[in-house]
N, C-alpha and C positions, 0 to 999 in steps of 0.2 A: 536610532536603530533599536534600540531595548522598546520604546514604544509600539513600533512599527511590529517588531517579535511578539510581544505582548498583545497587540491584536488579531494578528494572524491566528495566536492560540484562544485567543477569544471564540475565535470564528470556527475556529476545528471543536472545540465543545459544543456549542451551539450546533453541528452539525453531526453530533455523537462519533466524533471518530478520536480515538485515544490513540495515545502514545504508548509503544509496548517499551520496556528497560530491553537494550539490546547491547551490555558492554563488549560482546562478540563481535558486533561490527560498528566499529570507530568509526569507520566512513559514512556513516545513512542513519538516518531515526526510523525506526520503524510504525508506522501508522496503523491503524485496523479498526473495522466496526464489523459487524454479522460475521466473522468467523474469516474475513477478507481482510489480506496488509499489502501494502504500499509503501516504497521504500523511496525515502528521499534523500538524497544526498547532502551530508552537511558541509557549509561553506562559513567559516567563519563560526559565527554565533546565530547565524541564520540559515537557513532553508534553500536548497539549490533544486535541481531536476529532482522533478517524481519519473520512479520506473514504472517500468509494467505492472498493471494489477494482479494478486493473485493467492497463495493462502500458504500457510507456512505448512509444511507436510509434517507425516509421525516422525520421522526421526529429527525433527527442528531445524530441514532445510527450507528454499523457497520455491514452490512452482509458479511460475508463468501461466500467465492466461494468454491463450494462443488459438488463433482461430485457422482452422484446418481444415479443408474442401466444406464450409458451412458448419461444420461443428467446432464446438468450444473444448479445449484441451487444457490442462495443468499440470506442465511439462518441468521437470527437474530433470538433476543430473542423475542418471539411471533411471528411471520414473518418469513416467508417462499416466495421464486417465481421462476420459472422458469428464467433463465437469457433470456434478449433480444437478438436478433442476432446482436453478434458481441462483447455483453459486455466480456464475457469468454475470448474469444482471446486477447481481451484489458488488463486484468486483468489480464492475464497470461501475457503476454508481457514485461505491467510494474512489475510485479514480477523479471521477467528473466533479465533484462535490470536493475533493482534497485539493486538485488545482484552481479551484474559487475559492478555495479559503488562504488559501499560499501565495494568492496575486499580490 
């Protein structure tokens, strides 16, 4: 198991996505690269479901990337916005690239 953990973080360096300290939420490690995080769920001493991708907001919540009649949103609790050009693709990315490092 510790080997198995140990590569997997291999594999998330290699693909520039760091680990942020989150002692605020015991349940998930949080992930991020370009200014996008991804919350995975911990299980054990290893790694369960990645959530939705998306970017931690000003006040230190979490918006959702959410896709809405064709446009890209990053939606929290109270808080709603149009994503910038380029966040979406970011945030898809490291989604795509976090669950190939976590297989």
């Amino acid at each position: 198991m510790l080997t198995e953990t140990l590569e997997k973080l291999e594999r998330l360096a290699a693909a520039g996505i760091g680990m942020i300290p989150a002692p605020e939420v015991p349940t998930h490690f949080v992930f991020e690269r370009d200014g996008c995080v991804v919350l995975v769920e911990r299980r054990g001493e290893g790694f369960g479901s990645a959530g939705s991708p998306g970017v931690l907001t000003e006040r230190g919540g979490f918006a959702a990337l959410v896709d809405r009649g064709g446009q890209s949103w990053l939606v929290s609790k109270g808080e709603e916005r149009l994503a910038q050009a380029g966040e979406a693709e970011a945030a898809r990315r490291l989604f795509t690239d976090l669950k190939s490092a976590l297989r």
